[in-house]
PDBQT receptor file of N, H, CA, C and O in Angstrom, charges set to zero:
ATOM      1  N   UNK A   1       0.829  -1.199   0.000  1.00  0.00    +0.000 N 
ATOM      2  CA  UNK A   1       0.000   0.000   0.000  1.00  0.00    +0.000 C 
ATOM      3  C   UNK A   1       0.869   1.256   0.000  1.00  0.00    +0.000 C 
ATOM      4  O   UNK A   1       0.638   2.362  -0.490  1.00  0.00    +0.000 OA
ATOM      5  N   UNK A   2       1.948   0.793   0.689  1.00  0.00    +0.000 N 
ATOM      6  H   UNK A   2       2.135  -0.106   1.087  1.00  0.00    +0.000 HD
ATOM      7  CA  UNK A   2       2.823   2.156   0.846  1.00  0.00    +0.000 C 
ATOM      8  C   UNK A   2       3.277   2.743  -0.715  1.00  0.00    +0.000 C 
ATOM      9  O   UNK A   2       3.026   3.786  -1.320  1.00  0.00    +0.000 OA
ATOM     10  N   UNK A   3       3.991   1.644  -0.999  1.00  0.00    +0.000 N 
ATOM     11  H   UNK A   3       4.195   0.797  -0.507  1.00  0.00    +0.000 HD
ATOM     12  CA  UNK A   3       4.869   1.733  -2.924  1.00  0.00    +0.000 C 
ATOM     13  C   UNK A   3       3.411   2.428  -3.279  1.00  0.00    +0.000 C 
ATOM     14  O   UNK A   3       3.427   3.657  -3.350  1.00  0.00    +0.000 OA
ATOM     15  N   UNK A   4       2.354   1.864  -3.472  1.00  0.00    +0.000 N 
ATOM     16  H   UNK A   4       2.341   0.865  -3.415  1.00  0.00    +0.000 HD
ATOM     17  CA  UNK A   4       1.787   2.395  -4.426  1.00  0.00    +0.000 C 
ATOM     18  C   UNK A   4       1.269   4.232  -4.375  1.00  0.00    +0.000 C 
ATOM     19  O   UNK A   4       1.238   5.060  -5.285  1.00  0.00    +0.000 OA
ATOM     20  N   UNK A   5       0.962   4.339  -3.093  1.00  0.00    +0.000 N 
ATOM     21  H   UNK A   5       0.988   3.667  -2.353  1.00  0.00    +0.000 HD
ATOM     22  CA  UNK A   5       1.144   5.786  -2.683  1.00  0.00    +0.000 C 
ATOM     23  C   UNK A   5       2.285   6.711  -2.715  1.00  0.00    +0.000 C 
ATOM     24  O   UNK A   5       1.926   7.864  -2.477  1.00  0.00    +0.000 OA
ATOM     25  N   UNK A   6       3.569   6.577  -2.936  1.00  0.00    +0.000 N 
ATOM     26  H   UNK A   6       3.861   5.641  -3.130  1.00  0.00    +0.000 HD
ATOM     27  CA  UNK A   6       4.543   7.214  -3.240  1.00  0.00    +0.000 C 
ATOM     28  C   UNK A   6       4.279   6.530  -4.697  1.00  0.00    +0.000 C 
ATOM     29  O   UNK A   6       4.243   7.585  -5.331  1.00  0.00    +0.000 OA
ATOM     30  N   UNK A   7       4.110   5.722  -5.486  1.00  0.00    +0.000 N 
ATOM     31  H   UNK A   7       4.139   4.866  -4.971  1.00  0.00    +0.000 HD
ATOM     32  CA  UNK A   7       4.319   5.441  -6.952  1.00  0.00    +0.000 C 
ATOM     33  C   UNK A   7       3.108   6.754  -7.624  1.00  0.00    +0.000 C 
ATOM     34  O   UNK A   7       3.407   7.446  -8.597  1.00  0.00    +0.000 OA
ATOM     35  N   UNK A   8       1.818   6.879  -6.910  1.00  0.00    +0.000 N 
ATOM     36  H   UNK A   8       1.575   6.317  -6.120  1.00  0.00    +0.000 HD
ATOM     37  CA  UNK A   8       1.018   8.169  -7.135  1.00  0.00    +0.000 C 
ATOM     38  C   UNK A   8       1.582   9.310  -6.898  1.00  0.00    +0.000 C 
ATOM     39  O   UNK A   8       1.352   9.983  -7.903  1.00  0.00    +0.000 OA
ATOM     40  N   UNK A   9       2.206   9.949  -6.138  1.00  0.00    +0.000 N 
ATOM     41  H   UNK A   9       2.393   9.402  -5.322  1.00  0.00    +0.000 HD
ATOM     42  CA  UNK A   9       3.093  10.662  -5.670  1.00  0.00    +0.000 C 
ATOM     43  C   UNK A   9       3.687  11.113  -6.528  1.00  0.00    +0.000 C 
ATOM     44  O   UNK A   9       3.500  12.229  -7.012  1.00  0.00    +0.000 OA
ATOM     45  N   UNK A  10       4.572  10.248  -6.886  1.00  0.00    +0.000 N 
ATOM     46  H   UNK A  10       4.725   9.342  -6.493  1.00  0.00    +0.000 HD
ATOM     47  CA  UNK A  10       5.847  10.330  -7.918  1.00  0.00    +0.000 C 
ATOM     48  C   UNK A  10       5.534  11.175  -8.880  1.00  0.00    +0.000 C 
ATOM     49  O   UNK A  10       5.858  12.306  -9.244  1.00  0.00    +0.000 OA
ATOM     50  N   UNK A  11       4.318   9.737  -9.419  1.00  0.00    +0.000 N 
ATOM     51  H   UNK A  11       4.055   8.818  -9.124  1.00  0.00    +0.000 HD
ATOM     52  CA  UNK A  11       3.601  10.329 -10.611  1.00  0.00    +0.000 C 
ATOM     53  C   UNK A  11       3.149  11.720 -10.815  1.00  0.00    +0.000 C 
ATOM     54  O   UNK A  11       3.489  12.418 -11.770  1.00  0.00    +0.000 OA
ATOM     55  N   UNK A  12       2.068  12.210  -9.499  1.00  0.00    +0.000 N 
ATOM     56  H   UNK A  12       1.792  11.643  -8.723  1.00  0.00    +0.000 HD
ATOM     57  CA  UNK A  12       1.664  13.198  -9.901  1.00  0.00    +0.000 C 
ATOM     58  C   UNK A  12       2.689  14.266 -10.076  1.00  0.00    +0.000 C 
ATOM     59  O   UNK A  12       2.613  14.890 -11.134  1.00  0.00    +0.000 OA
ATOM     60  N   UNK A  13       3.792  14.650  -9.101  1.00  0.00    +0.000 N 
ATOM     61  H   UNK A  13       3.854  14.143  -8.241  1.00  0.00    +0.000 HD
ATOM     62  CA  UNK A  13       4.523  15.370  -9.148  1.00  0.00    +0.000 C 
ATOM     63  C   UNK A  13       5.354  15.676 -10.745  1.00  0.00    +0.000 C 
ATOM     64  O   UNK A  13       5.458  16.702 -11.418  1.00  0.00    +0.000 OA
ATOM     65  N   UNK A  14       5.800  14.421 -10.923  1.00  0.00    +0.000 N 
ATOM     66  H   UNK A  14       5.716  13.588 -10.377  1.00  0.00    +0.000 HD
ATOM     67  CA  UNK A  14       6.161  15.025 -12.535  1.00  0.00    +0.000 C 
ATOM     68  C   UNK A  14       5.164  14.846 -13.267  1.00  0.00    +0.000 C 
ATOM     69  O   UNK A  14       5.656  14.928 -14.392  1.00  0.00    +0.000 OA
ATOM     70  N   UNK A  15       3.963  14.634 -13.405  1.00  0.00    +0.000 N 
ATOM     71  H   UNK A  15       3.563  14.568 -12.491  1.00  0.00    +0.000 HD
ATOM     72  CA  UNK A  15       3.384  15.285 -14.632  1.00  0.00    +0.000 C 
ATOM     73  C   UNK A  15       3.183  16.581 -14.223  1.00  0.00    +0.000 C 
ATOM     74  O   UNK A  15       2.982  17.277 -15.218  1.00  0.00    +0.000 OA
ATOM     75  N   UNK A  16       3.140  17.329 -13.031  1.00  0.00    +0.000 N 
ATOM     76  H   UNK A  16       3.303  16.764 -12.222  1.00  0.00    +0.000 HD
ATOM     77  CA  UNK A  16       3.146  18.599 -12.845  1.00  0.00    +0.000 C 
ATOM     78  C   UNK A  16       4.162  19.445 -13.489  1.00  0.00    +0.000 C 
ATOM     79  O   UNK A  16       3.956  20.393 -14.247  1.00  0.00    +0.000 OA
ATOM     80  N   UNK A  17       5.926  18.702 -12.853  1.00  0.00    +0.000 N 
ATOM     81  H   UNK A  17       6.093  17.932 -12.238  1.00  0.00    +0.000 HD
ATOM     82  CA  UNK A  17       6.540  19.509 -13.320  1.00  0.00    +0.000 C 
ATOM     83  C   UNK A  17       6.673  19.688 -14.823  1.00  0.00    +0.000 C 
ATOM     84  O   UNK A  17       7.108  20.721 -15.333  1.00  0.00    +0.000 OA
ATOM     85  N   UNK A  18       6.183  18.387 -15.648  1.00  0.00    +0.000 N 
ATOM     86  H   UNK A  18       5.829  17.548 -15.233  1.00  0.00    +0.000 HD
ATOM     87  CA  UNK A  18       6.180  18.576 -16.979  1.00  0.00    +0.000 C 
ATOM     88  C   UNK A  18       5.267  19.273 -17.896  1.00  0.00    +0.000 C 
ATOM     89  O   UNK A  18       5.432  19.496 -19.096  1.00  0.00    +0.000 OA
ATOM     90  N   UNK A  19       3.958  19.680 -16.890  1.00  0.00    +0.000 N 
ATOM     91  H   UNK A  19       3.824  19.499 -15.916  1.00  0.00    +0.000 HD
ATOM     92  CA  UNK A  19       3.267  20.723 -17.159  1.00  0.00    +0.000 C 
ATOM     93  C   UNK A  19       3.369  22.551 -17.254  1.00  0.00    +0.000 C 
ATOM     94  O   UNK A  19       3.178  23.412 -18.112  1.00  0.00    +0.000 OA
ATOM     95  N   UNK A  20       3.924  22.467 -15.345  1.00  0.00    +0.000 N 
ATOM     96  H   UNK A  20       4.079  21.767 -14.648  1.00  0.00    +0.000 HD
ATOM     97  CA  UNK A  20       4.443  23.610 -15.471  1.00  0.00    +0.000 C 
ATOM     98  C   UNK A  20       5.823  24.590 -15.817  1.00  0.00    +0.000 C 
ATOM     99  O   UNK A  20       6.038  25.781 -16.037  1.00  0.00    +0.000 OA
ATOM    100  N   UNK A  21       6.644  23.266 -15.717  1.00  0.00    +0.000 N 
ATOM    101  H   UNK A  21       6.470  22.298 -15.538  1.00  0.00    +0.000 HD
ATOM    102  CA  UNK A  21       7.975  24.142 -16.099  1.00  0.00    +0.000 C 
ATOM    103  C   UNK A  21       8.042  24.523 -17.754  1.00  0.00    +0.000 C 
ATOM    104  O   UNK A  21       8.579  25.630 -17.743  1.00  0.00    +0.000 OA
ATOM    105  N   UNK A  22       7.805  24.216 -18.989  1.00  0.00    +0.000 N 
ATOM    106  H   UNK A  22       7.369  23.316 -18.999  1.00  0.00    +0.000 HD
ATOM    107  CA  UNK A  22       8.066  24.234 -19.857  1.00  0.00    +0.000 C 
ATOM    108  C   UNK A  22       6.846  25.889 -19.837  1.00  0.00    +0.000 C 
ATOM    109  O   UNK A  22       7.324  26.972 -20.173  1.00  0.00    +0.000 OA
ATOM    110  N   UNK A  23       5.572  25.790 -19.469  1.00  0.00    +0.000 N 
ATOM    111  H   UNK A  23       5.184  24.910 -19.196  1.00  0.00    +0.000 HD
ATOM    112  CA  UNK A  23       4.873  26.864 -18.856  1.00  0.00    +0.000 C 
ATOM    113  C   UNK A  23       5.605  28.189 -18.764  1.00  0.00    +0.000 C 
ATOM    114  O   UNK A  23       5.677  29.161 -19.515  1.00  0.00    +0.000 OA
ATOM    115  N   UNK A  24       6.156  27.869 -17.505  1.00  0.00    +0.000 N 
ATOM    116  H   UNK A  24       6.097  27.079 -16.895  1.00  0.00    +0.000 HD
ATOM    117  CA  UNK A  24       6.874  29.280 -16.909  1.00  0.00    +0.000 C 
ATOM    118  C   UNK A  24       8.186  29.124 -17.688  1.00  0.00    +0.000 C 
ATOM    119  O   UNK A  24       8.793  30.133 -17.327  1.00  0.00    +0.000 OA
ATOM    120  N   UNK A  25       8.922  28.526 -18.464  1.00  0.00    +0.000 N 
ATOM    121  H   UNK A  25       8.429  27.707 -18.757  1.00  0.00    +0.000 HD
ATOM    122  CA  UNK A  25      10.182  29.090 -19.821  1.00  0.00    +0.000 C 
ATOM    123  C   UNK A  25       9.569  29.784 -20.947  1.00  0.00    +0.000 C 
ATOM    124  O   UNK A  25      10.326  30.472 -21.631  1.00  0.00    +0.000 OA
ATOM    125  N   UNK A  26       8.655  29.744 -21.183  1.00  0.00    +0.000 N 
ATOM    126  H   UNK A  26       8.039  29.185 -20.628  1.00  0.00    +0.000 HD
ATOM    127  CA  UNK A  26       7.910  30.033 -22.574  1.00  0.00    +0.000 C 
ATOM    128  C   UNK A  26       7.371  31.488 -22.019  1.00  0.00    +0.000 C 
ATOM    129  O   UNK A  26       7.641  32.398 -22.803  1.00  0.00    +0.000 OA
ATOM    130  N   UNK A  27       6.500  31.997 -20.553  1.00  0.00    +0.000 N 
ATOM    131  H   UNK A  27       6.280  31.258 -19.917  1.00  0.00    +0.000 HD
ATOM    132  CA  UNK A  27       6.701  32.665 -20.636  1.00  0.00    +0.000 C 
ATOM    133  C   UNK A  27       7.696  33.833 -20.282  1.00  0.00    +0.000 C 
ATOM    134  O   UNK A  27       7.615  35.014 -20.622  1.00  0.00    +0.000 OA
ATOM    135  N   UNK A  28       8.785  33.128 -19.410  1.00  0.00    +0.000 N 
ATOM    136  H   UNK A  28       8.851  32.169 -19.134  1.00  0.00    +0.000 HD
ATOM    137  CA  UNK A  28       9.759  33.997 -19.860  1.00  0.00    +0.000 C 
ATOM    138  C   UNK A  28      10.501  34.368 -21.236  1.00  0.00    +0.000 C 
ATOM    139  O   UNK A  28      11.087  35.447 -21.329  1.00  0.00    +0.000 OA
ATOM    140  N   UNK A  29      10.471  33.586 -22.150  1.00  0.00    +0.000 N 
ATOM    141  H   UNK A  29       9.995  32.710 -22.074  1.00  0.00    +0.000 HD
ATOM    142  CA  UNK A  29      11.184  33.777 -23.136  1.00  0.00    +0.000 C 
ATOM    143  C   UNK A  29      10.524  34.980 -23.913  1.00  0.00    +0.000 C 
ATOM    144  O   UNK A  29      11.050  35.925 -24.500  1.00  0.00    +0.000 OA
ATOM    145  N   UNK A  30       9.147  34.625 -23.717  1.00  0.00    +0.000 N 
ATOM    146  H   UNK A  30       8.720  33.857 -23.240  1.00  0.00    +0.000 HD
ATOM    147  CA  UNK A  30       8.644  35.373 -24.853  1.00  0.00    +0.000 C 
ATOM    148  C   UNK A  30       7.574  36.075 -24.268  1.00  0.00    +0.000 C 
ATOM    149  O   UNK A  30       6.420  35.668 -24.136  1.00  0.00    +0.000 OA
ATOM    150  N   UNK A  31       8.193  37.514 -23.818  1.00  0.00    +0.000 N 
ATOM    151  H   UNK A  31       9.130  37.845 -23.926  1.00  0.00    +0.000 HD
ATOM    152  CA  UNK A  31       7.068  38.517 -22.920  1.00  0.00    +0.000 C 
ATOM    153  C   UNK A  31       6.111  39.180 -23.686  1.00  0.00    +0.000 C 
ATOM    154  O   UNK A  31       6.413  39.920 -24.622  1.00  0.00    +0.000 OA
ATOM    155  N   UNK A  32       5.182  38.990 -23.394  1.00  0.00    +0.000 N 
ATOM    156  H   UNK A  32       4.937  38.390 -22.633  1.00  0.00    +0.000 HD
ATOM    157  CA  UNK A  32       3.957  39.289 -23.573  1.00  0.00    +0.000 C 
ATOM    158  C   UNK A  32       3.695  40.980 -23.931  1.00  0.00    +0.000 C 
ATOM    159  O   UNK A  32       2.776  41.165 -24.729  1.00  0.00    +0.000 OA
ATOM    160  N   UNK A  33       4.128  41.743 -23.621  1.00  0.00    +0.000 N 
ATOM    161  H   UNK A  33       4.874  41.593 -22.973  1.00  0.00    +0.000 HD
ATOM    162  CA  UNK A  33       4.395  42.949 -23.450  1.00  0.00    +0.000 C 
ATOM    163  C   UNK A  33       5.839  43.683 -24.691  1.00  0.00    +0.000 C 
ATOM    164  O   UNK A  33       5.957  44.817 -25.156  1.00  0.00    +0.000 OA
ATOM    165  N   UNK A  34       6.717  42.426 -24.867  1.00  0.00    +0.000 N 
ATOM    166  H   UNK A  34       6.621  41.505 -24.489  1.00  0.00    +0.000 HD
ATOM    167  CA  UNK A  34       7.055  43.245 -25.841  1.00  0.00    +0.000 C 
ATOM    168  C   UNK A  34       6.915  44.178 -27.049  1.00  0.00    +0.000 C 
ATOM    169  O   UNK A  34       7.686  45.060 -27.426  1.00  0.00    +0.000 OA
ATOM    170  N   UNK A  35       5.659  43.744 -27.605  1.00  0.00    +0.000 N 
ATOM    171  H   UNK A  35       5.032  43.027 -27.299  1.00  0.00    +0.000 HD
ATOM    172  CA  UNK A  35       5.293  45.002 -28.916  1.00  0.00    +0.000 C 
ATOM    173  C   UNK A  35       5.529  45.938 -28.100  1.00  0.00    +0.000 C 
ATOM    174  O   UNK A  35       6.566  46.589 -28.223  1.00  0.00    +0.000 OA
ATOM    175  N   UNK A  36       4.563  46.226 -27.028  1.00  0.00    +0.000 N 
ATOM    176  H   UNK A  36       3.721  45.697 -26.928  1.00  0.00    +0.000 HD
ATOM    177  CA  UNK A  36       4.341  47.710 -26.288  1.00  0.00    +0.000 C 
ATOM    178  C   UNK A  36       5.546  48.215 -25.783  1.00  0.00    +0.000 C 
ATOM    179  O   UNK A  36       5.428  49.433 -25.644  1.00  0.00    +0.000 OA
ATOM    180  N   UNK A  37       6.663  47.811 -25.445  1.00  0.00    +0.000 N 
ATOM    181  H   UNK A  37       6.759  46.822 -25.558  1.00  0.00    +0.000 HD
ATOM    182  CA  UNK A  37       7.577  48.156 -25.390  1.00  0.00    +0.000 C 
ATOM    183  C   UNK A  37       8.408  48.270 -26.041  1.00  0.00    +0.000 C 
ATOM    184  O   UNK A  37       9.262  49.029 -25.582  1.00  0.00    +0.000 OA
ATOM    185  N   UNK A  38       8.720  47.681 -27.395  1.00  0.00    +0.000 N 
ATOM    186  H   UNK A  38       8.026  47.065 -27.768  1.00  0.00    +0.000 HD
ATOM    187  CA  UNK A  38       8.875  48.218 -28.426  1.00  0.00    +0.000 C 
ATOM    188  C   UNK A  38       8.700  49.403 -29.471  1.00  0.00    +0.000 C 
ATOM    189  O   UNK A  38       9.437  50.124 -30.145  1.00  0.00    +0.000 OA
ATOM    190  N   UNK A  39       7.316  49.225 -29.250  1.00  0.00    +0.000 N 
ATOM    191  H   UNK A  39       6.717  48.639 -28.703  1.00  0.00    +0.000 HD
ATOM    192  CA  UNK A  39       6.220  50.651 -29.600  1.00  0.00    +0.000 C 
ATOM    193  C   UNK A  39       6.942  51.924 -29.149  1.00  0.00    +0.000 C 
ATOM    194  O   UNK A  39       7.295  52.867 -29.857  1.00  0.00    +0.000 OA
ATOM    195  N   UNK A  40       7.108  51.744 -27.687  1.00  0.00    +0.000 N 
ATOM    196  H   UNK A  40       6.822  50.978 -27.112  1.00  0.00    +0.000 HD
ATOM    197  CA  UNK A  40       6.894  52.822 -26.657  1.00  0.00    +0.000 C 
ATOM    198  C   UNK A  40       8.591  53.242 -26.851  1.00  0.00    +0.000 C 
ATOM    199  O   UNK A  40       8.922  54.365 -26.472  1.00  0.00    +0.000 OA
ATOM    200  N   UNK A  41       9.384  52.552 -27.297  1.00  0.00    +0.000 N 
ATOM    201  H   UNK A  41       9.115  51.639 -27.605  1.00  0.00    +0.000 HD
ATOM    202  CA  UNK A  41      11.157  53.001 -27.324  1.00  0.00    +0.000 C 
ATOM    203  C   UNK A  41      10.901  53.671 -28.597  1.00  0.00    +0.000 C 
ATOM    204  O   UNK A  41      11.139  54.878 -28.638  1.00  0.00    +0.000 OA
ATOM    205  N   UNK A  42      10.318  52.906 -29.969  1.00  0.00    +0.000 N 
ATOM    206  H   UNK A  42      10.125  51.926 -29.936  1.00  0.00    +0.000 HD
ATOM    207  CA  UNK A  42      10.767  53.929 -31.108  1.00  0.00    +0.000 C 
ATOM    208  C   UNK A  42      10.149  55.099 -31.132  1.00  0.00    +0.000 C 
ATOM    209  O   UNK A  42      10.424  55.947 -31.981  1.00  0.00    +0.000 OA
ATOM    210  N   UNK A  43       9.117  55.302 -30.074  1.00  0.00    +0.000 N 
ATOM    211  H   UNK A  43       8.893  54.614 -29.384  1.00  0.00    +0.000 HD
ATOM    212  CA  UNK A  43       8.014  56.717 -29.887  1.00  0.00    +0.000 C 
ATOM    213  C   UNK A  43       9.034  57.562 -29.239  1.00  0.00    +0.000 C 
ATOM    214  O   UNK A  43       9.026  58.747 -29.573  1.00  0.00    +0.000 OA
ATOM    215  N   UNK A  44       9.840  57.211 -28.445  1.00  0.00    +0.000 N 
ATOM    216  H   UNK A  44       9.847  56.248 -28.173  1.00  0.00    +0.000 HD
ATOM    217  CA  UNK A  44      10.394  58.029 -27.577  1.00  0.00    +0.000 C 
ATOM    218  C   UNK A  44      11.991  58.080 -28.444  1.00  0.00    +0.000 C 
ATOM    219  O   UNK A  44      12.597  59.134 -28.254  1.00  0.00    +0.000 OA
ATOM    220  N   UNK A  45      12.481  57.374 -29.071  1.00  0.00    +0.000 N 
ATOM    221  H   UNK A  45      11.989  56.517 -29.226  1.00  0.00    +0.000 HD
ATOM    222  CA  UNK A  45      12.991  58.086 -30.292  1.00  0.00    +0.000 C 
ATOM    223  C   UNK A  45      13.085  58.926 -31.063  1.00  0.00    +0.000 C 
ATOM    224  O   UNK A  45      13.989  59.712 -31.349  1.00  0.00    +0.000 OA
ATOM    225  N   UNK A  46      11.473  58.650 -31.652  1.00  0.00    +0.000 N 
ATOM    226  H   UNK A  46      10.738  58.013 -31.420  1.00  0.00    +0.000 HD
ATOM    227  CA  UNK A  46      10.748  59.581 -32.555  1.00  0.00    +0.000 C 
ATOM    228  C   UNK A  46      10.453  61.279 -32.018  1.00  0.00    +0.000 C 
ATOM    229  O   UNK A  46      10.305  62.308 -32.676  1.00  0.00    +0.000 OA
ATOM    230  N   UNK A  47      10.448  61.014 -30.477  1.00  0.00    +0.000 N 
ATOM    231  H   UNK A  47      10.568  60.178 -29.942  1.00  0.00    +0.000 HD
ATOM    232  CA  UNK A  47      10.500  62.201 -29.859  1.00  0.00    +0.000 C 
ATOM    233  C   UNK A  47      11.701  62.875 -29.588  1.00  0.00    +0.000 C 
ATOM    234  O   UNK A  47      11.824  64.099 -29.634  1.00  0.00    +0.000 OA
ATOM    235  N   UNK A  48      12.342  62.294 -29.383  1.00  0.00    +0.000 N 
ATOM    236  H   UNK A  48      12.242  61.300 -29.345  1.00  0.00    +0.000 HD
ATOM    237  CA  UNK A  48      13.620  62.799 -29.303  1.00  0.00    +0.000 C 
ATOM    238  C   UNK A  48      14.478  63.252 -30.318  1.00  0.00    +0.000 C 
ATOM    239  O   UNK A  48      15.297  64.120 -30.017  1.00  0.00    +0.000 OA
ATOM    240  N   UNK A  49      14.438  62.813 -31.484  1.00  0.00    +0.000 N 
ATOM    241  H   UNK A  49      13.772  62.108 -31.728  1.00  0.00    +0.000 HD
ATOM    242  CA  UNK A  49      14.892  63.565 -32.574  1.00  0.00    +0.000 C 
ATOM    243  C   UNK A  49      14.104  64.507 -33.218  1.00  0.00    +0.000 C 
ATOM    244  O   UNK A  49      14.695  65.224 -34.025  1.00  0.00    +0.000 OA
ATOM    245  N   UNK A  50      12.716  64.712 -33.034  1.00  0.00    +0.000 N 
ATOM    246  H   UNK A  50      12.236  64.129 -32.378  1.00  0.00    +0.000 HD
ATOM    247  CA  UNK A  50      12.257  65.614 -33.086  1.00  0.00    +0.000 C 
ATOM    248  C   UNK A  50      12.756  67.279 -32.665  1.00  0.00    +0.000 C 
ATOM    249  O   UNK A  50      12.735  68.292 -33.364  1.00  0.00    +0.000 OA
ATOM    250  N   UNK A  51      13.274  67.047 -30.989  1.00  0.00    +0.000 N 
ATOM    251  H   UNK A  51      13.291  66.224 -30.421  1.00  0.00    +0.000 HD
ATOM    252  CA  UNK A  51      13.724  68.287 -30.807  1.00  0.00    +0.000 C 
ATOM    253  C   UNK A  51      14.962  68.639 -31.328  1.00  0.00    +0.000 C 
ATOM    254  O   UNK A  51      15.396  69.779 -31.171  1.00  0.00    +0.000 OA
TER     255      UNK A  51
């Protein structure tokens, strides 16, 4: 009874981590927010050579 409760265990734990880690790399890699910050640097470029 014991094995099989740590064999659930086990289990659940990595399908978690194989859920969430690949999760939280993806969104670090690829922020969500970059257009707008992109946007917002060549605006403030655009302003700046203006004067």
């Amino acid at each position: 009874m014991n094995t099989l409760v740590a064999f659930i265990n086990a289990s659940v734990s990595l399908i978690t981590a194989l859920l969430v880690v690949p999760t939280k790399i993806i969104e670090f890699i690829f922020n969500r927010y970059e257009d707008k910050y992109f946007i917002e640097i060549i605006r403030n470029i655009q302003d700046y050579d203006k004067k």
